[in-house]
KOLKOLMI-715972 format. One record per residue (C-alpha): residue number from 1; x negated, y, z negated. Coordinates in steps of 0.25 Angstrom, whole numbers, plus 5000, padded with zeros to 4 digits. Example, Ala and Ser with C-alpha at 12.3 -4.5 7.8 and 13.67 -1.06 7.14 Angstrom:
BEGIN
  seq    px    py    pz
    1  4951  4982  4969
    2  4945  4996  4971
This chain:
BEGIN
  seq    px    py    pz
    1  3984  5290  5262
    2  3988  5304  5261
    3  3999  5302  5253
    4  3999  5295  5239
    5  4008  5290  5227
    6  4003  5292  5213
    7  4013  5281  5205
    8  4009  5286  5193
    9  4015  5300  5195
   10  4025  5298  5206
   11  4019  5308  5215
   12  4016  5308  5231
   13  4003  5316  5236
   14  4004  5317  5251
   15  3991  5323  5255
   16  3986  5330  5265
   17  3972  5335  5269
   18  3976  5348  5260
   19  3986  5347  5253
   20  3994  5336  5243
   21  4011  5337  5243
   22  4017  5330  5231
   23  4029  5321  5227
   24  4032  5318  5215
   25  4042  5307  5209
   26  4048  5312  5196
   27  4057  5301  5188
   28  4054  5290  5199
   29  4064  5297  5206
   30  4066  5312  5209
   31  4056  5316  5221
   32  4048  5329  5217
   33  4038  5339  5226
   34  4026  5342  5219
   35  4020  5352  5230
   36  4010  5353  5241
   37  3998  5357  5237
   38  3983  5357  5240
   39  3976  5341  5240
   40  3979  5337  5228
   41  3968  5324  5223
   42  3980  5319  5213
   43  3991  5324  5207
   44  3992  5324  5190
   45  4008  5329  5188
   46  4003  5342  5180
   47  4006  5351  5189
   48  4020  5346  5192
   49  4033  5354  5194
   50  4037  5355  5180
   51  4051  5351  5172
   52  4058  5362  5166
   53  4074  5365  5160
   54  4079  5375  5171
   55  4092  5382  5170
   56  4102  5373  5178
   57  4093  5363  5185
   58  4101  5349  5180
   59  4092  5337  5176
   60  4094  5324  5181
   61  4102  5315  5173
   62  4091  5304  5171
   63  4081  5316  5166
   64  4094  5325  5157
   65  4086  5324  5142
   66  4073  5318  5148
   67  4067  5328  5159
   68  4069  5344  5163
   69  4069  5339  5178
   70  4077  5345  5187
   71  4078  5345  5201
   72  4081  5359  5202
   73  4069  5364  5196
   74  4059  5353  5203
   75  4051  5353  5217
   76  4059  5342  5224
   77  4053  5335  5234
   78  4068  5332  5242
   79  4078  5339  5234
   80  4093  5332  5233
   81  4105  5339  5231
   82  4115  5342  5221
   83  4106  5334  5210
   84  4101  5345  5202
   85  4093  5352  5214
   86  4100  5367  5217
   87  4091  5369  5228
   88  4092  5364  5243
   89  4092  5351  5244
   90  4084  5343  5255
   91  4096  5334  5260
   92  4111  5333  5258
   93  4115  5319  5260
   94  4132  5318  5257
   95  4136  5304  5253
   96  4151  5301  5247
   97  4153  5317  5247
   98  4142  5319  5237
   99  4130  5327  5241
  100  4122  5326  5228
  101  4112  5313  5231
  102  4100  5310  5221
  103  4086  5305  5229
  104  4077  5297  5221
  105  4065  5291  5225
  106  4064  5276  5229
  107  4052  5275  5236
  108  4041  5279  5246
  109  4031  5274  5256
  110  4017  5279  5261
  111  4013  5274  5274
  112  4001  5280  5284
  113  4006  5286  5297
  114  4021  5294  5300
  115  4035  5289  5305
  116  4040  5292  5316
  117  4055  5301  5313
  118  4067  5295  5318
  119  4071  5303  5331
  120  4064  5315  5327
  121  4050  5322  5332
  122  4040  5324  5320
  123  4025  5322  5318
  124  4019  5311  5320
  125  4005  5303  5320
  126  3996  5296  5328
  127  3991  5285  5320
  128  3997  5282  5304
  129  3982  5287  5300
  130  3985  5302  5303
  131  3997  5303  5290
  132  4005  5296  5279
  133  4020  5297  5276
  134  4026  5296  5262
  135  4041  5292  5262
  136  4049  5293  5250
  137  4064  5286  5248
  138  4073  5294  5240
  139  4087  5288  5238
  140  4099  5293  5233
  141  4106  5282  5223
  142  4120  5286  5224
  143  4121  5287  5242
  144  4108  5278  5247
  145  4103  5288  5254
  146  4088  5287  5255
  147  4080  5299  5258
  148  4065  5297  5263
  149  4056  5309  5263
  150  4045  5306  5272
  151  4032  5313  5272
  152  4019  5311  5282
  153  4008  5319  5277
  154  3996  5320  5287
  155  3982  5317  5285
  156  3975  5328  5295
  157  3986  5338  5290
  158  3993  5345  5278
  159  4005  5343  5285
  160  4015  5333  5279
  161  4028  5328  5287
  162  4040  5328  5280
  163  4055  5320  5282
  164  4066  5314  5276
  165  4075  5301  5280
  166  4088  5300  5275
  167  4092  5286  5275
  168  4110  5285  5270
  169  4112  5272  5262
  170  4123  5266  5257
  171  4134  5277  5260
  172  4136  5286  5272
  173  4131  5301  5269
  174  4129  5313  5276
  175  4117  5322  5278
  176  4119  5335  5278
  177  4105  5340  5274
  178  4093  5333  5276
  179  4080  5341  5275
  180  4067  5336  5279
  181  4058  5343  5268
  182  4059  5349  5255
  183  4048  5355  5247
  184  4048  5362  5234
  185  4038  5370  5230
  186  4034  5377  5218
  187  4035  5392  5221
  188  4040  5402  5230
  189  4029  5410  5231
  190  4028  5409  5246
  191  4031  5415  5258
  192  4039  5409  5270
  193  4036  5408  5283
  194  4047  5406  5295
  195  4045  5407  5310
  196  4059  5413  5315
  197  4064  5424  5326
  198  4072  5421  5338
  199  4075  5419  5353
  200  4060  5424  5358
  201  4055  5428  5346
  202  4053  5414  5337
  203  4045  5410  5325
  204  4041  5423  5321
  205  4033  5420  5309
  206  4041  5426  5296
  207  4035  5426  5282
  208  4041  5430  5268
  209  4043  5428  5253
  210  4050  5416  5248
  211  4062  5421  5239
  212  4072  5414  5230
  213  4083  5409  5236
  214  4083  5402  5252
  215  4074  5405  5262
  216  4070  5398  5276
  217  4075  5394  5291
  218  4085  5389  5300
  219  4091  5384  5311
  220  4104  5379  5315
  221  4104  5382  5330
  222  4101  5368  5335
  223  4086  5371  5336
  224  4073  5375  5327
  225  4077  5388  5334
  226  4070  5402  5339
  227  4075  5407  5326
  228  4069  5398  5316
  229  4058  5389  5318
  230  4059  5375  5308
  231  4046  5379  5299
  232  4044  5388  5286
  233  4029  5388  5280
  234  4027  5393  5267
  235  4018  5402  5262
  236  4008  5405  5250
  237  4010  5421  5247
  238  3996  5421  5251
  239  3996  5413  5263
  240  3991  5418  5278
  241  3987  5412  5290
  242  3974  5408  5285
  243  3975  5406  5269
  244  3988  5402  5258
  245  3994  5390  5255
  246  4007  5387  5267
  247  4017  5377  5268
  248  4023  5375  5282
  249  4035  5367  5286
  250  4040  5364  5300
  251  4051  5355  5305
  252  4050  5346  5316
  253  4065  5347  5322
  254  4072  5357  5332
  255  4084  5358  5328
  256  4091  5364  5316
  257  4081  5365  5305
  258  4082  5374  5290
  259  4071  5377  5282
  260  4070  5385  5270
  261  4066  5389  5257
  262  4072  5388  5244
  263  4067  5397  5233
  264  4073  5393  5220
  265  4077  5400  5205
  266  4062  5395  5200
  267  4053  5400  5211
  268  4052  5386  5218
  269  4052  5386  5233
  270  4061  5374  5243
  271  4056  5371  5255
  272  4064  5363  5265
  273  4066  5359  5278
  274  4074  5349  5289
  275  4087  5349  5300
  276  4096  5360  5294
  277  4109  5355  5288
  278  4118  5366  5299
  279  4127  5356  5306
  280  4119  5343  5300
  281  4128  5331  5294
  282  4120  5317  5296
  283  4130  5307  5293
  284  4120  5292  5287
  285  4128  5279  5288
  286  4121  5270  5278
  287  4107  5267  5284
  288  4105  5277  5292
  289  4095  5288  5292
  290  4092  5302  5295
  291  4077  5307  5296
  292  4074  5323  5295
  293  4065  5330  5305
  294  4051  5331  5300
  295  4044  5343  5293
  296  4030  5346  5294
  297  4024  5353  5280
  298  4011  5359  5281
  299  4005  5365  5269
  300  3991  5375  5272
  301  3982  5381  5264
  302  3978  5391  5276
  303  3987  5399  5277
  304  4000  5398  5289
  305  3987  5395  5297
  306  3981  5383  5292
  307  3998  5379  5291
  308  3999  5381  5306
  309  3986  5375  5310
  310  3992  5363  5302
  311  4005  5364  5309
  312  3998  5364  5322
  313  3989  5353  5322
  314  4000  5343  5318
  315  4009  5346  5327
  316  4000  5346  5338
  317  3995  5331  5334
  318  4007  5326  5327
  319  4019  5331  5333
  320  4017  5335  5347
  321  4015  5322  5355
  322  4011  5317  5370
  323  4003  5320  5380
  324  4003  5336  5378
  325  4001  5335  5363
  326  3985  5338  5365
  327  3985  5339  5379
  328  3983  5356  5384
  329  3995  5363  5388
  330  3996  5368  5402
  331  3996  5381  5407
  332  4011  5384  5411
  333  4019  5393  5421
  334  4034  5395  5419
  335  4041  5399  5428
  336  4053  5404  5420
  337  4051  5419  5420
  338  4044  5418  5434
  339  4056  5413  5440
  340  4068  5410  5430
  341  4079  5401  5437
  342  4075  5409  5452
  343  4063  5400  5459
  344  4062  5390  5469
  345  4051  5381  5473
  346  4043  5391  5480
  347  4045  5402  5468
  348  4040  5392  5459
  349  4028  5388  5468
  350  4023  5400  5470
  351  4023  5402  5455
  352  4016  5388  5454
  353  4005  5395  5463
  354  4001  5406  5456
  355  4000  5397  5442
  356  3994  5389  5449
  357  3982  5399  5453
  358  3983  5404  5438
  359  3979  5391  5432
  360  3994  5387  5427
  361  3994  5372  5425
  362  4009  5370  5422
  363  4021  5374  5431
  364  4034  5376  5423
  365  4047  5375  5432
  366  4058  5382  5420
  367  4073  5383  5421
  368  4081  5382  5433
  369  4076  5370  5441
  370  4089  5360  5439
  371  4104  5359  5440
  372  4109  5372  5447
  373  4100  5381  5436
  374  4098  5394  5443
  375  4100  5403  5430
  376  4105  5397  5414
  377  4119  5395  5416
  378  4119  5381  5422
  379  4113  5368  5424
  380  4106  5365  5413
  381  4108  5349  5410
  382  4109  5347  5425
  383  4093  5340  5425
  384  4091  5340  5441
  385  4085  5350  5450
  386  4091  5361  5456
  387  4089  5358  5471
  388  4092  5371  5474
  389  4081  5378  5467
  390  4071  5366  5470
  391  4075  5358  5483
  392  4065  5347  5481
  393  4067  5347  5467
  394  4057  5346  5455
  395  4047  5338  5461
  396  4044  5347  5472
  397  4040  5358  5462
  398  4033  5349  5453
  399  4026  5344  5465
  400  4021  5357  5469
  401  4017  5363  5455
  402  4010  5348  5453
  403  4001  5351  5466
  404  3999  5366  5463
  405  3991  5358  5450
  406  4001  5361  5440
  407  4010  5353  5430
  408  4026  5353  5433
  409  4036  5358  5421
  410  4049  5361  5421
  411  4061  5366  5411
  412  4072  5359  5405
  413  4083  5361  5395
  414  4087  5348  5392
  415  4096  5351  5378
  416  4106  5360  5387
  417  4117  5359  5396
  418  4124  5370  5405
  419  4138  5370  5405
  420  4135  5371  5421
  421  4129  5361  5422
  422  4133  5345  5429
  423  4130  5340  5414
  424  4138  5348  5407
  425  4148  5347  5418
  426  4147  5331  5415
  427  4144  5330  5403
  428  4149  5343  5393
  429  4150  5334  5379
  430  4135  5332  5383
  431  4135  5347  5376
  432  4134  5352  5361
  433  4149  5356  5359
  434  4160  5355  5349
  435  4173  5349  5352
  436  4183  5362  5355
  437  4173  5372  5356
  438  4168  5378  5368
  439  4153  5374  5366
  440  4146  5389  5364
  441  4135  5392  5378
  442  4120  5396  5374
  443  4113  5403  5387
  444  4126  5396  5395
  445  4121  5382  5392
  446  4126  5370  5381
  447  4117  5361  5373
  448  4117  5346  5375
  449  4119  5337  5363
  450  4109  5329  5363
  451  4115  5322  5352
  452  4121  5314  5365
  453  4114  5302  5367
  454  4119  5304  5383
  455  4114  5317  5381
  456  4099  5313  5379
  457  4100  5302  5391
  458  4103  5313  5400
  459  4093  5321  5397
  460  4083  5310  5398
  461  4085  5306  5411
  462  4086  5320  5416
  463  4075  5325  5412
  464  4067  5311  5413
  465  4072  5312  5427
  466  4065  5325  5431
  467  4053  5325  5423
  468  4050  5312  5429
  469  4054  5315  5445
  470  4049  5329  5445
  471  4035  5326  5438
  472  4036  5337  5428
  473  4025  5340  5419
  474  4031  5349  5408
  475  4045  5351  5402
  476  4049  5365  5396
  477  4061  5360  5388
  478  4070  5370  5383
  479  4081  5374  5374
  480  4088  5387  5376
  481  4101  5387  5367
  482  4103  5382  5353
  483  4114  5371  5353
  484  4129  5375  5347
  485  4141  5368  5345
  486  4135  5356  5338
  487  4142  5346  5330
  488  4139  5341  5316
  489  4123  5336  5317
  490  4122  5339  5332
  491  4111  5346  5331
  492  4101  5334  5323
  493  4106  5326  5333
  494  4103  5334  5346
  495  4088  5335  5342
  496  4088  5321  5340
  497  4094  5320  5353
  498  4084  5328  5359
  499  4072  5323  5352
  500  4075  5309  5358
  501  4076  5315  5371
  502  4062  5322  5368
  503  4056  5309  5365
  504  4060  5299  5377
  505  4057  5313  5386
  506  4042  5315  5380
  507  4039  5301  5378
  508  4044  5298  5393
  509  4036  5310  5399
  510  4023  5311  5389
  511  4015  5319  5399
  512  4026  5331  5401
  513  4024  5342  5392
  514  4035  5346  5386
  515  4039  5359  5381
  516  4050  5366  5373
  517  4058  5376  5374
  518  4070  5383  5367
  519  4074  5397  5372
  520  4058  5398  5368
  521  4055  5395  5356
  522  4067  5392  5348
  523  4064  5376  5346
  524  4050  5378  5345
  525  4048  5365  5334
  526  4041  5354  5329
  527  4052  5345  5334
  528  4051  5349  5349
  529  4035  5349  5348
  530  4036  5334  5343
  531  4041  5331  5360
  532  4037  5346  5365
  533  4022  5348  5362
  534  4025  5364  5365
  535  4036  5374  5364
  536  4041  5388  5372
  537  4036  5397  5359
  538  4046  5408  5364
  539  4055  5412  5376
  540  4047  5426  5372
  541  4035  5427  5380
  542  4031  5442  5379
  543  4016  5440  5372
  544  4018  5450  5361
  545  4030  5441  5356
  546  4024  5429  5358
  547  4014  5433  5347
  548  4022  5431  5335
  549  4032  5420  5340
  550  4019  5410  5344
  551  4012  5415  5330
  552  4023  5410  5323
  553  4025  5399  5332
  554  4010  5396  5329
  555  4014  5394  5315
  556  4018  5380  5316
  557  4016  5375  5330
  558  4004  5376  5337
  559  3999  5382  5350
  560  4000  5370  5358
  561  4013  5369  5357
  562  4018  5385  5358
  563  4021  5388  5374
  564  4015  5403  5378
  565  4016  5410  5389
  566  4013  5422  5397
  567  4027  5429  5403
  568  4028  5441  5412
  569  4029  5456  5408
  570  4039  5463  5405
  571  4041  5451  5396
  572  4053  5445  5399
  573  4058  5443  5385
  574  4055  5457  5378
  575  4051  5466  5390
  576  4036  5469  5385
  577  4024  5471  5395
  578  4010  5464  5387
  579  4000  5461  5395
  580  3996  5446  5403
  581  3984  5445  5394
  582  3990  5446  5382
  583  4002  5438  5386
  584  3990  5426  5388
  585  3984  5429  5375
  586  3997  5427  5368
  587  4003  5415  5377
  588  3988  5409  5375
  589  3992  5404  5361
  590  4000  5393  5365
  591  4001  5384  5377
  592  4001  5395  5388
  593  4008  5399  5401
  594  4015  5410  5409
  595  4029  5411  5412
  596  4029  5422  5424
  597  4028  5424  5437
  598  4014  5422  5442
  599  4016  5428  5455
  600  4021  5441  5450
  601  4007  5445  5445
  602  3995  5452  5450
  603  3983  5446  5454
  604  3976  5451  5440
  605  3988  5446  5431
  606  3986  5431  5439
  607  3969  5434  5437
  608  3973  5434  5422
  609  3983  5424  5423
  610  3972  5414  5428
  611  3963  5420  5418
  612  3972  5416  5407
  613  3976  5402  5410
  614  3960  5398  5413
  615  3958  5404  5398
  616  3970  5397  5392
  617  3965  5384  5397
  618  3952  5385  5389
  619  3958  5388  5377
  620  3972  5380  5378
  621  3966  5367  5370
  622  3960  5377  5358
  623  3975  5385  5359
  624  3983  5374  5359
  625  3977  5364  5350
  626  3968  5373  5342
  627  3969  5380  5329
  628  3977  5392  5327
  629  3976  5404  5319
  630  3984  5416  5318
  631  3974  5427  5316
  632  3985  5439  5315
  633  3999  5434  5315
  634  4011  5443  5317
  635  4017  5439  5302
  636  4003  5443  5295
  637  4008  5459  5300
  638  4022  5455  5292
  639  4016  5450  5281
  640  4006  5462  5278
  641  4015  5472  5282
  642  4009  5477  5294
  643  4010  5479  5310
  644  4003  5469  5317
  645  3995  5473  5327
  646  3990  5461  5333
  647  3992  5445  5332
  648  3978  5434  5335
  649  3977  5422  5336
  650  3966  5411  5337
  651  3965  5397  5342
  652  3953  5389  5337
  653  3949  5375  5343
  654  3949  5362  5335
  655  3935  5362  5336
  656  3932  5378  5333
  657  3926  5379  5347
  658  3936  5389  5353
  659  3944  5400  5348
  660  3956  5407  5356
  661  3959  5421  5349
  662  3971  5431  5354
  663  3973  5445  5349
  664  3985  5451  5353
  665  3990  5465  5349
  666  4004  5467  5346
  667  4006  5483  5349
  668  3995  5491  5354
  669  3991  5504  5346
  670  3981  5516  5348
  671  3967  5515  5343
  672  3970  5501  5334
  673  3964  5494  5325
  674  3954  5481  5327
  675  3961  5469  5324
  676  3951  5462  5315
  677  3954  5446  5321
  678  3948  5434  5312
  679  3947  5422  5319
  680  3950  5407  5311
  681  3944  5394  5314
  682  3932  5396  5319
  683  3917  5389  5315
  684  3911  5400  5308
  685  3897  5397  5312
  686  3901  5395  5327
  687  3899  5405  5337
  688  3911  5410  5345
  689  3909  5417  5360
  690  3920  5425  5364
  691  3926  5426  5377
  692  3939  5435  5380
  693  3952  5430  5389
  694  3952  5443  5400
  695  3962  5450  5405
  696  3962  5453  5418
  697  3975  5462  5419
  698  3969  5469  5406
  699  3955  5471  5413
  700  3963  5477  5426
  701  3971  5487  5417
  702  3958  5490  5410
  703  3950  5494  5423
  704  3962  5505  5423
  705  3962  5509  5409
  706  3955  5522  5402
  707  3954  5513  5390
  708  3945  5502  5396
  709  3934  5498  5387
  710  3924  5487  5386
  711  3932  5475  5379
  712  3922  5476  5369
  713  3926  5490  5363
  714  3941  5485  5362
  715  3936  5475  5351
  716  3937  5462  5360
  717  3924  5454  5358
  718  3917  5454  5373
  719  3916  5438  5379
  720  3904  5432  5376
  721  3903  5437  5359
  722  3899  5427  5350
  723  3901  5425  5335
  724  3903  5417  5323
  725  3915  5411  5320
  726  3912  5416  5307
  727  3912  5431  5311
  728  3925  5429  5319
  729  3932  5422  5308
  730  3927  5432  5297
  731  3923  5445  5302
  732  3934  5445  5313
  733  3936  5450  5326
  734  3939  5465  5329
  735  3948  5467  5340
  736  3957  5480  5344
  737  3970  5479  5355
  738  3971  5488  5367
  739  3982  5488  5375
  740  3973  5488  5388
  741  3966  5475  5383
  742  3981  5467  5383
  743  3984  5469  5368
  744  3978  5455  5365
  745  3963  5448  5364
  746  3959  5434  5368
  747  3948  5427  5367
  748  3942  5414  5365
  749  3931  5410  5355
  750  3921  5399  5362
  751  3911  5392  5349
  752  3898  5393  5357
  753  3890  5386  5345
């Protein structure tokens, strides 16, 4: 077993292939952290957190005379409140109007494999061989109410899952707080990383000091949110991507979330994490439970890298599910900013066409296609097709995109109602509102409370109904306002509302891929990836962008589930003009597509449009399911000091036999610098050829240009090169931007033997 019980000095070593956590039982009864280290063979107690007489830290009253124990001054494994602990507590349960409780330990169990969590999406395993899971009774005496920390710890991964059940006992309480992890560590001598932004510019990657006092994330707009995403790593001083010690934490729920940081007078550092306690009252009757969302702890000795790699290889195995968990993701067209709400069957065939031609493999019908939807104002709830638009209805469109040799999707957004709409018109207590106040529009729509068991049917049989009828292939399932006018808890209780909706629909339809959205990328999370194997990474699609929101995107979740692509110039969201190549290069980090109109292009961007999906297609399985690695991050200029002039990536196969490598220059300049690019993961004795994605726009403007040169003058390595992995990893790769040449490289690596 990975996880272990010394009896002789009450302490739990939960191991994983790196790295030991430790528990420690103090008195028989008070539940201690004793760190998360490097493999530990066995544990003496010599190097434990020692007891000292600190300035106003109270003593338990069985320890007064005996011990210099305090809470206060101890790395608490589940912290209580109002017993001696002046730091954040990990839960407030209130009882009889008293908020104080006192959680001793009871008992535990270790058992091979992981539970399933009650209602809520989480990680999960294939066969009890692949981890163990520790759970650990606490009680508080004076209410009954048992608290269970449950830990699975994975064999292939140092990763450990954590979560609490709170289970009320012989008198009604209310919960008011009730975080799922909470670790202490020694020290603050580290640096904290968030992924934060906005509306079309999320998860920017944003690193500093820890100082006294509070620090860390939040939401409490009834969504993980653009703003904040629900993770926080932190960082040795000395940790970059590829070396230091990094602790990264990630939630797996969508909805209101906190997670900070707590340095405190001695220099210790609290780490916690859950549902954040904005708007949040759980009332227990006796006997009742009440399970937190699930965190997911990774501790790497690699850097952020070897953390992310981490992050991605569990979720891609044991948190996405169903058919498209290891399955390629097609090639996509959208026809949003080809069209927006003005098409009709031949517009979208004629589209279909051209994508077609291009090698496109999935059609993707967006808003506008139901109810009396001709712009946002109206119809949304109203699940039928708008005849008007579509006269024959879904199925004549899905039939058609099904024979031109293409998959069908289509766009929902399931969780909103318009105040024009027949359901609202039938049903308006079926919307988010407070009784005598006019309920507050977002982008003229209303939320649905899918707290509403009513509400959940509908929303089964209507969208069961068209998926079923109209032989769709694909769902894009958005989320474009964040809910108000919520009651006491309405928020816990939408997601899991929605999450049972998530899984009758998935497990009725296995072979639809479903994707979400939010406004873009603003509930981009575990939780949805759990029923959603991918995610619009941002309603920002201007390539220069993109860079650092799928960077820090890449931080946790990995390219497979990250949706890119290619838009049209001027970019609709900040007016830029970047050229098609470089638009590819960038969109060709994730699961790739093009959302433009194809038949507004010449005959040379189409060429090169063709040329790109035909090179996506033989590199998809190493993009999307192999390893990453962040050659030159946008954060690394932050943290030195300096501009950064260029970002690159690489993505290595499982089996070190292909290597995918983009170089994109963020501004161009007169006679600059190499970029000196060392490529990770590679078989140092192997033997890599080179062959160079083209550019045929690039190579028309070039035939024009007074600057044409041979491609091997402007530092790009000419197709057919060989060398040492070795050479690549350790020597480097010198490469200088020009305008001309798009700005960006790529280019595949191929191990020839």
């Amino acid at each position: 077993m990975s996880i272990c019980f010394d009896k002789e000095k009450d302490v739990f070593l939960l191991n994983t292939p790196s790295s030991t956590y430790v528990i420690r039982l103090y008195n028989k009864k008070y539940l201690l952290h004793g760190g998360w280290f490097h493999t530990l063979p066995a544990w003496s107690d010599v190097c434990i957190m020692p007891f000292a007489d600190r300035s106003f830290s109270p003593v338990p009253a069985e320890l007064h005379g005996v011990a210099d124990f305090s809470l206060d001054a101890q790395q608490c494994e589940y912290p209580v409140p109002m017993r001696s602990d002046f730091r954040s507590s990990a839960y407030e349960a209130v009882c009889n109007e008293a908020l104080a409780s006192d959680l001793e330990y009871q008992s535990h169990r270790i058992y091979a494999g992981k539970k399933v969590l009650d209602g809520l999406p989480s990680t999960y395993v294939s066969n009890d061989s692949e981890a163990d899971t520790l759970e650990i009774d606490l009680k508080d005496a004076c209410s009954g109410l048992v608290v269970t920390l449950c830990y699975t710890v994975w064999k292939d991964f140092d990763a450990i899952c954590r979560h609490a059940i709170f289970t009320c006992g012989k008198a009604q309480l209310s919960l008011r707080k009730a975080l799922s992890a909470s670790i202490d560590f020694p020290h603050s001598r580290y640096k904290m990383l968030q992924l934060s932004g906005a509306h079309a510019r999320e998860r920017h990657a944003i690193v500093r000091k820890l100082v006294p006092g509070l620090q860390g994330v939040a939401s409490q707009r009834g969504a993980s949110s653009h703003q904040q995403n629900p993770f926080l790593a932190l960082l040795s001083y000395d940790a970059n991507e590829t070396d230091g010690e990094a602790f990264g934490f990630n939630l797996v729920y969508s909805g209101n979330f906190m997670a900070h940081v707590e340095v405190d007078q001695w220099g210790m550092s609290r780490f916690q994490m859950g549902i954040n306690s904005y708007n949040f009252d759980w009332k227990l009757k006796s006997g009742e439970s009440f399970c937190t969302p699930e965190v997911v702890m990774v501790r790497s000795e690699h850097g952020i890298g070897g953390m992310s790699r981490t992050f991605h290889d569990l979720y891609r195995k044991h948190l996405c599910r169903g058919t498209w968990r290891d399955a390629d993701r097609p090639v996509v067209i959208n026809n949003w900013e080809a069209t927006y709400f003005n098409f009709d069957v031949k517009k979208l065939f004629a589209l279909a066409d051209t994508a077609a031609k291009e090698g496109v493999e999935l059609f993707v019908l967006d808003d506008g296609w139901f109810g009396k939807r001709n712009d946002d104002r109206s119809s949304l709830g109203d699940w039928f097709e708008n005849k008007v638009k579509l006269p024959n209805g879904l199925k004549e469109v899905s039939d058609g995109i099904h024979a031109r040799g293409m998959k069908f999707g289509l766009w929902f957004e399931p969780e909103m109602v318009s105040p024009d709409s027949d359901l609202y018109r039938t049903h308006p207590d079926w919307a988010l509102h407070v009784d005598g106040l006019t309920p507050v529009l977002g982008r003229h729509q209303l939320v649905l409370d899918l707290g509403k068991s009513e509400v959940v049917e509908y929303l089964l049989e209507k969208i069961s109904h068209i998926l079923s009828t109209a032989h769709v292939d694909y769902v894009k399932w958005d989320f474009n306002r964040n809910p108000s006018d919520m009651y006491m808890n309405a928020s816990h209780q939408f997601y899991l509302g929605l999450y049972r909706l998530l899984e009758t629909l998935t497990s009725r339809f296995p072979n639809v891929l479903f994707e979400s959205c939010s406004g873009g990328g603003g509930r981009f999370d575990a939780g949805m990836l759990h029923y959603m194997p991918q995610t619009w990474t941002s309603d920002n699609t201007d390539a220069l962008s993109r860079i650092a929101i799928q960077m820090g995107t890449s931080v946790v979740y990995p390219a497979s589930a990250m949706s890119c692509h290619v838009s049209a110039v001027p970019n609709h969201q900040v007016g830029r003009l970047t050229s098609l190549s470089t638009r590819g290069h960038v969109a060709m980090a994730g699961t790739f597509g093009y959302e433009l109109d194809l038949n507004l292009l010449s005959e040379t961007e189409l060429m090169e449009i063709k040329s790109q999906i035909a090179w996506y297609k033989k590199i998809r399985g190493t993009v999307q399911f192999g390893d990453l690695y962040r050659l030159e991050s946008p954060w690394n200029a932050v943290a030195s000091a300096e501009s950064a002039r260029y970002s690159a990536w690489e993505h290595v196969s499982k089996d070190k036999k292909q290597a995918v490598v983009s170089i994109v220059w963020l501004y161009a300049e007169a006679n600059p610098e190499y970029a000196l690019v060392h490529l990770q993961g590679l078989e140092p004795d192997a033997v890599y050829r080179f062959t160079t994605l083209k550019s045929e726009t690039l190579q028309e403007h070039l035939k024009k240009s007074v600057f044409d040169m041979p491609s091997s003058q402007c530092g790009i390595v000419p197709d057919g090169s060989c060398a040492l992995g070795a050479e690549l990893m350790y020597v480097g790769l010198r490469v200088m931007g020009k305008p001309q040449y798009g700005g960006s490289v790529h280019f595949m690596l191929e191990k020839v033997r």
